[in-house]
N, C-alpha and C positions, 0 to 999 in steps of 0.2 A: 479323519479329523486333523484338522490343523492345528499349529501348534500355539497359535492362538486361541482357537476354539477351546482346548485343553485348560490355559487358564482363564480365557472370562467365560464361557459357556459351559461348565460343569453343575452340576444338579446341588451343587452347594453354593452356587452364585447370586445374589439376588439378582431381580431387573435393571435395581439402581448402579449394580457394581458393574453387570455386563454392559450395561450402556455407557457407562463412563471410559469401562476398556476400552471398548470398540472406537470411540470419538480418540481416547488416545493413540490408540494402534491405528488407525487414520491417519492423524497428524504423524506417525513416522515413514506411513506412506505403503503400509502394509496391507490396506485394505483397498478393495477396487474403490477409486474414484468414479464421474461420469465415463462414461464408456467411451471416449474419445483417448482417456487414460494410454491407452495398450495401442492406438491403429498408426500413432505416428510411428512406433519401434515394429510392429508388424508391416508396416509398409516397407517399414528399410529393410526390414530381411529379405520381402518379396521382390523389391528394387532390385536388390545384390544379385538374388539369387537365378533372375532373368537377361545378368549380363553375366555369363561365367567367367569372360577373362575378366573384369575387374574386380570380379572375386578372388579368383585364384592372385591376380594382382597382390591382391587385400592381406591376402593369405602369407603369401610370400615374404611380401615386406615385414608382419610380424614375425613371422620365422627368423628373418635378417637381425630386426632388431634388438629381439630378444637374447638372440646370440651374442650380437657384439651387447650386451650390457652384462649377459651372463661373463663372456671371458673376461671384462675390465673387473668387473667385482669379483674376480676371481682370482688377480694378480694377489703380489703382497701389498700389505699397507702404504709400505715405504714409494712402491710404482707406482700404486693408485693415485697417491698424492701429489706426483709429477708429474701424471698424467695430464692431461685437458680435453673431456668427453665435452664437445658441444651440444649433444643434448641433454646434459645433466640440469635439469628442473628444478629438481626438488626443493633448493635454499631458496625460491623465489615462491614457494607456493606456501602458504604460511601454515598448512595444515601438515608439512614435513620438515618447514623452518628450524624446528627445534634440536639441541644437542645430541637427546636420541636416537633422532633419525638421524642425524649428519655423520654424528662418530660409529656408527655400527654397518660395514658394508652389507650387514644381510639385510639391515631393516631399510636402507640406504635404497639395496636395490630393490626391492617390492614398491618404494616409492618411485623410482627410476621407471620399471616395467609398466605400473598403475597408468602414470604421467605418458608414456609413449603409448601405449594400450589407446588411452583416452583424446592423445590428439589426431592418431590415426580411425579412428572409428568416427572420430565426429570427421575429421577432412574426407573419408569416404561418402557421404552424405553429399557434398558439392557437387562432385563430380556424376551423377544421377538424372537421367533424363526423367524428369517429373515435375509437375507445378512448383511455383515456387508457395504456394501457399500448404503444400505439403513435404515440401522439405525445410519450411519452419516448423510444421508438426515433429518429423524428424527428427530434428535436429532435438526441440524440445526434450522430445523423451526419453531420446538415447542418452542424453544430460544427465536427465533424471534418473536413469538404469544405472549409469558409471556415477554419479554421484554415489549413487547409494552404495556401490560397492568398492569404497576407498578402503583403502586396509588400515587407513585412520580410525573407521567405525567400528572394530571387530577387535575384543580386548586382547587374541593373540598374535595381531599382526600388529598393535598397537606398543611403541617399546617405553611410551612416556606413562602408559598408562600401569604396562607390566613394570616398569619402573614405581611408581608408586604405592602399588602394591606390595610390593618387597618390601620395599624401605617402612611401609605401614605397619606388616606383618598381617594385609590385610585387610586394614580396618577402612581401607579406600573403599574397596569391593562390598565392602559390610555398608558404608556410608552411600554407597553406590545404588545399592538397594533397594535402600531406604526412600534414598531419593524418587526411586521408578516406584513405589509403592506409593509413595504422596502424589507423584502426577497419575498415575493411574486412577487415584479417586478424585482428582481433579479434572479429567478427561483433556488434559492438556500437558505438551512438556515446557518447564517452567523456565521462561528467559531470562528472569530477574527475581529480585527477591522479591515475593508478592507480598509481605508483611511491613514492608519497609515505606508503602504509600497509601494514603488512603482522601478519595475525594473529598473534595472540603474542609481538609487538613492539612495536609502541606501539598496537594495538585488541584487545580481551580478552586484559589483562593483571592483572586480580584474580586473585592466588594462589589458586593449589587442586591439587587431582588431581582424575585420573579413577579412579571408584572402583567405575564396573562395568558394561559393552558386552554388547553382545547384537546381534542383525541390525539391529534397529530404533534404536536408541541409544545413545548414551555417557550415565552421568550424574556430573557433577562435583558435588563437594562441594568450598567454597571456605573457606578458613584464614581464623579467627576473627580479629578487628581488636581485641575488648574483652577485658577479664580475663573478666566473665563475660557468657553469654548468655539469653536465653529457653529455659526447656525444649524447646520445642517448635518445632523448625525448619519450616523455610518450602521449598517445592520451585515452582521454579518451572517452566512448560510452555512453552514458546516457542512461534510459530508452525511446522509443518512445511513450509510454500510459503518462510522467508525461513530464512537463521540466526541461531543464538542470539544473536549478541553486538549486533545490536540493543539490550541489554538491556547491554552491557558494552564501552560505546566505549573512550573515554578515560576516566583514572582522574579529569576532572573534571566527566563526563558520562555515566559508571557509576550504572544503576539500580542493579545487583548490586552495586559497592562501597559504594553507600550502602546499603543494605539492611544488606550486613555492618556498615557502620561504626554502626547503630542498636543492634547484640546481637540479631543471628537470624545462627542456623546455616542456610548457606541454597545447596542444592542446586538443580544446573539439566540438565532433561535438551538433549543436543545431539543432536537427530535426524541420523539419518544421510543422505545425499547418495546417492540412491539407483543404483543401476547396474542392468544386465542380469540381475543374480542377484539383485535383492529387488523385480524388478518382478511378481512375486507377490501383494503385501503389499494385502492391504485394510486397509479401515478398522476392523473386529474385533482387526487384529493389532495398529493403533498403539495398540487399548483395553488389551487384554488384557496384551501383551507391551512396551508402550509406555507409557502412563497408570498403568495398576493395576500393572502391573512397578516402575516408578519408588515411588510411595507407598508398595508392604512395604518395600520396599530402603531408602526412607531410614528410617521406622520399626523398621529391624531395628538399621542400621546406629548408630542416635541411643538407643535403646532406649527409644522412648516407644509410647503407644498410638494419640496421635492427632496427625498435623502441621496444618498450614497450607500452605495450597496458591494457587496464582496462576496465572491462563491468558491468555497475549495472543493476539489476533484468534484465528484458528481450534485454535492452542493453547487458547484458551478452549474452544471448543465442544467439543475432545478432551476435555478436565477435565469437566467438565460431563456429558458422556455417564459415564464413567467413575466421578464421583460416582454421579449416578443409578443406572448396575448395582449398584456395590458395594452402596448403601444398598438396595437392591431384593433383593440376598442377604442382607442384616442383619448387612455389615461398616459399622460406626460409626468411621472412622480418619481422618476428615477436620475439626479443628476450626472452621475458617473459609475461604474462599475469595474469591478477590478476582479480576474481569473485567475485563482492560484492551481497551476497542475490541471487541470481541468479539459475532458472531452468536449469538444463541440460537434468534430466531426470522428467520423469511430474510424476511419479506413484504415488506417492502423492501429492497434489496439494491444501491439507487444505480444508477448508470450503467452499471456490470460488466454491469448484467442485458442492457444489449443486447446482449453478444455472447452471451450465452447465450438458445438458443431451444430448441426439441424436438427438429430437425433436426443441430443441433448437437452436444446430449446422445446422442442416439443414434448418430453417427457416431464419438466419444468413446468409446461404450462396446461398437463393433464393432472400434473401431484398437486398441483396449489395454485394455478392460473387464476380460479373462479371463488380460491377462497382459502387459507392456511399461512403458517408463516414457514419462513425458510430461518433455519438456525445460523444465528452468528459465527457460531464455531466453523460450519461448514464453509463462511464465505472465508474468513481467517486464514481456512487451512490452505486453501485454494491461493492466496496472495503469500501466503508463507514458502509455499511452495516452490514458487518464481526466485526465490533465494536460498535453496535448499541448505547449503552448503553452511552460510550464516546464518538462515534461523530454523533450523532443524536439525541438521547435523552437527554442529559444534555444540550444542545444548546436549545431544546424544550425548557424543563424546565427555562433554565437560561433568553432566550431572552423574550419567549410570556408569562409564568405563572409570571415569579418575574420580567419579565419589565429592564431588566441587560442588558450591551453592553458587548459583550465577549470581553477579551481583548486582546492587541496586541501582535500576536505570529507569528513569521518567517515562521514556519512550518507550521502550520496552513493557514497560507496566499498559501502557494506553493498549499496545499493541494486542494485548492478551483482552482486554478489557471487550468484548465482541458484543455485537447489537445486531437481533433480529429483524428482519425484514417481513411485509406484509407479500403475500406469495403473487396477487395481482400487479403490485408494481413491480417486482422481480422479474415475474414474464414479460410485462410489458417491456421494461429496459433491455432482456437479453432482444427481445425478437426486432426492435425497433431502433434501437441503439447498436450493440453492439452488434447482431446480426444483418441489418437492412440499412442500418446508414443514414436512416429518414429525415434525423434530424437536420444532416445537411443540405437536404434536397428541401428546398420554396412550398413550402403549401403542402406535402408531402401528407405531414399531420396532422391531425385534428385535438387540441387540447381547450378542457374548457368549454368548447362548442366553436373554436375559432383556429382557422386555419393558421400554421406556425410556420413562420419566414426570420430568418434570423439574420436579413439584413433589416428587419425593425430595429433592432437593435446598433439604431444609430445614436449613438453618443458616446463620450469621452472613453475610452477603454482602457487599462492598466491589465498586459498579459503575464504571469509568471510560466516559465516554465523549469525544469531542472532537469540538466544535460545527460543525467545519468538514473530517471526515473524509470524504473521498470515497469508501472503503471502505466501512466501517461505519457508515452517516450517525448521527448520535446519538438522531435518533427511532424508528430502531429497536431502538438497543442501550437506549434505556428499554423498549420494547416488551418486548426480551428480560428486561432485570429484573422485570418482573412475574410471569414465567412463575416464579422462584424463591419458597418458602413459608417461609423462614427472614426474617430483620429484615434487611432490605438497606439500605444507604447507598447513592444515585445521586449522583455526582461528574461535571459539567460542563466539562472542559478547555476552552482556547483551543486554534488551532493545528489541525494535520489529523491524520491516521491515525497519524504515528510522531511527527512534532516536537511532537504533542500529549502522545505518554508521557514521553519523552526531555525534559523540563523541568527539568533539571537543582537541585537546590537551592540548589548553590553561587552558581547566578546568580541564580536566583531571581524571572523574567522572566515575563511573558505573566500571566495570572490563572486562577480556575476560579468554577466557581458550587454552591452547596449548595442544598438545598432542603427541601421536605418529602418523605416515601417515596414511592416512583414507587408508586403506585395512583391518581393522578390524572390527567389528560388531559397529554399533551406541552407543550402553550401554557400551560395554568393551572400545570402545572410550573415551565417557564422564566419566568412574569410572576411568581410568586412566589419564586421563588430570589434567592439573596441573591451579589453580584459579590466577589470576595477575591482581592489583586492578591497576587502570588506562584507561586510550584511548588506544585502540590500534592501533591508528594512528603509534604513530613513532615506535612501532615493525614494520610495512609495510613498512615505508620507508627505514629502516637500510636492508628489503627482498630487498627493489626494486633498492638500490643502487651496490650492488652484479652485477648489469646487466646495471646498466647506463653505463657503459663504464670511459672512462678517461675524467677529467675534461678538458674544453675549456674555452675563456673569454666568457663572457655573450655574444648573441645575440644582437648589438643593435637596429636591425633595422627589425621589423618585416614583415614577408612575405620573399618576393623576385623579382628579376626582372619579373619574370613570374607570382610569386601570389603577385601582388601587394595586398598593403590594400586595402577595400571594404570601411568599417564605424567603428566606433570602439564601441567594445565588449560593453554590449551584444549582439550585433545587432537587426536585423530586427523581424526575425522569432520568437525569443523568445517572444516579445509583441504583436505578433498576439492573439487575443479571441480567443473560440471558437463560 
């Protein structure tokens, strides 16, 4: 029995407790993941262990290295600090940054040895006669083995934490407890103060209603800020893996309020948080009933002929298929479109791809292919993961070793905030998207009843990407702008996957990059792009005003005789759990 088994699987546990464990003791990474988990670090042993001398190589050099760190931290204090070891790390890694670690040579060198350990074992991986699509498996895992065994994570190797403890007389250790007792019945460990936000009270709080539900979504339309607006409102697509108000924190870090506050009338659909009864749902239906649903609606509702429409991450790829049919039937309703983060083309797909293998996808679409949802948490843990270090292990460290309440963060709260998925679109994306690439290839699919080409999707494009997205890496959200045959703008963020969109203009922080139209190589792109400190918030709206059309007075009465109000924004769906 394990020693997890010991605490949530004991004969005094209920099912609600041991389930919760378990999803907790998952997100620390203690439980098997998809079976792909273990074959990147099993490969590299068998790599290694097929070429002996660069093993013994391997071998050697830690032996070397260990030595000379052992005899410098070995000298007296007074040599050490005249010395200058060119591999010392540690003040630049911020999980060793700290006083305790710096001033104590024993805690000093565990971080020294940790630090060389870990760049030598990952630089063995290159040198590897093997795929390259498997020594990004590799690499991945072996990450994720030495992440997890920093002597940051473990309260005796840790000297800020044994430090705090002292000084408490304990009471960290006690608070520390405490804390892994609350995530434990929360089945999550806790990034942020989760008491300190609550939907529709101080996070998606831009006025609106909801102005008309269906199985698959709510969609809001949000009350106008200006006298008058742009004809032609703006609909945006969220992603379906997260919720919408990503796009609608605080009213000083509101994409959606800024958007209103420029003059667009500007609708959002709120996917729904899926349950037992819509684990049905493929990916046809979030088109049909989802995508193309939203578009007449607000066009009925606005009474124009064409909107403006905007997709983040796989909200993109929704819009984007959904473009493609319409114009493929010879509906013209879309005047411009805008990608934030967003897959077009999957050929590379980042780190995510290790856990995705064939074995994987097919087991995927035997558990819930034909009908079942997949849990929020699970997809969470899986993109959590990709940042180990920041959103797993330092939350470790901070809540259970030093006994700390993280504090209160907007993003953070979203982040935790997880949404189920319906288990037929689920398969369908891994095996068609992420696995086969279909979307990129002419005719490849079939959606709707109508073959998907996504050079349809000709007209005006606005692409985001962010240079440092671990999701969506940016060389291939230019890759996917090529696939588009309208005049596209490619836009260069700072920053990763969300804090890359969420750049608020009020602050007006971090910068982007412009360039010439993506048809030229990635590198000769980025060498010739030009750096622009700022948000690149309001360069998108002076794109997206080009295509609003001519100003009108403000709406003032939201909906319409036919889409009356429902409840007002954010509505229902969005505070479903999962």
């Amino acid at each position: 029995m394990t020693h997890s088994d010991s605490i949530f699987k004991s004969s005094n546990s209920s099912p609600a407790v041991q389930e919760a464990g378990n999803r907790w003791m998952q997100s620390l990474g203690a439980l098997p993941t998809p079976s792909s988990v273990n074959e990147g670090y099993q490969a590299w042993m068998q790599a290694l262990s097929q070429e002996p001398a660069k093993l013994a190589a391997l071998q050697q050099h830690f032996v070397d290295e260990q030595k000379r760190l052992f005899e410098f931290f070995m000298q007296p204090q007074a040599q050490m600090s005249a010395v200058a070891l060119p591999t010392l790390a540690s003040a630049q890694d911020k999980r060793f940054a700290g006083d305790a670690w710096q001033s104590s040579p024993q805690f000093r060198y565990l971080a020294e040895s940790y630090l060389s350990t870990y760049r030598l074992l990952l630089n063995s991986i290159e040198g590897l006669d093997v795929a390259n699509d498997t020594r990004k498996k590799m690499r991945f895992f072996v990450k994720q083995h030495l992440d997890a065994m920093s002597p940051a994570n473990f309260l005796a190797t840790n000297p800020e934490a044994l430090q705090s403890a002292m000084e408490s007389k304990g009471e960290t250790l006690k608070a520390g407890l405490e804390n892994l007792r609350e995530d434990i019945e929360k089945g999550h460990i806790s990034m942020t103060d989760e008491e300190a936000f609550k939907v529709g009270e101080n996070l998606a709080v831009t006025p609106g209603s909801v102005v008309f539900e269906n199985e698959v979504f709510q969609l809001l339309q949000y009350a106008p800020m200006t006298k008058a607006v742009h004809v032609r409102p703006l609909l945006i697509v969220p992603p379906c893996i997260n919720k919408f108000y990503i796009l609608d924190l605080r009213p000083d870090n509101s994409f959606v309020r800024y958007a209103v506050e420029q003059g667009f009338t500007v609708f959002m659909v709120s996917w729904r948080n899926v349950k037992a009864e819509q684990g049905h749902l493929t990916w046809d239906d979030y088109i049909a009933s989802g995508v193309v649903k939203a578009i007449d609606n607000v066009r009925r509702i606005t009474n124009v002929d064409k909107i403006n429409a905007l997709g983040f991450c796989v909200g993109g790829t929704l819009l984007a298929s959904a473009i493609a049919v319409l114009r493929r039937m010879g509906y013209d309703v879309v005047e411009s479109v805008t990608f934030l983060t967003t897959f077009l083309d999957f050929s590379d797909t980042g780190e995510v791809t290790s856990y995705i293998n064939e074995k994987f996808i097919a087991s995927r679409e035997s558990e819930v292919g034909h009908g079942g949802i997949v849990n929020g948490s699970d997809l969470a843990y899986a993109f959590t993961s990709l940042r180990a270090n920041e959103l797993i292990w330092n939350y470790v460290v901070g809540n259970y070793l030093k006994g700390t309440k993280p504090v209160a963060f907007d993003l953070l709260f979203w982040n935790s905030d997880s949404t189920n998925l319906p288990g037929p679109w689920y398969a369908y994306y891994l095996r068609n998207m992420y696995s086969k690439n279909n979307l990129a290839k002419p005719d490849k699919l079939v959606m709707c009843g109508f073959p998907v080409d996504l050079a349809y999707v000709n007209l005006p494009a606005f692409v985001f990407a962010a240079k440092e997205d671990h999701i969506v890496p940016w060389r291939t959200a230019y890759k996917s702008a090529s696939l588009l045959s309208g005049k596209t703008e490619f836009l260069l963020g700072a920053a990763g996957h969300v804090a890359g969109v969420v750049n608020p203009a009020s602050k007006n922080k971090r910068s982007y990059r412009i360039g010439p139209a993506p048809s030229v190589p990635q590198q000769e792109w980025l060498d010739a792009s030009e750096e622009i400190a700022g948000s690149w918030w309001p360069r998108w709206a002076e794109w997206l005003k080009q295509y609003g059309g001519r100003l009108v007075p403000a709406r003032t009465v939201l909906g319409n005789a036919v889409f009356k109000t429902i409840e007002p924004a954010p509505g229902r769906y969005v505070q479903e759990k999962s």
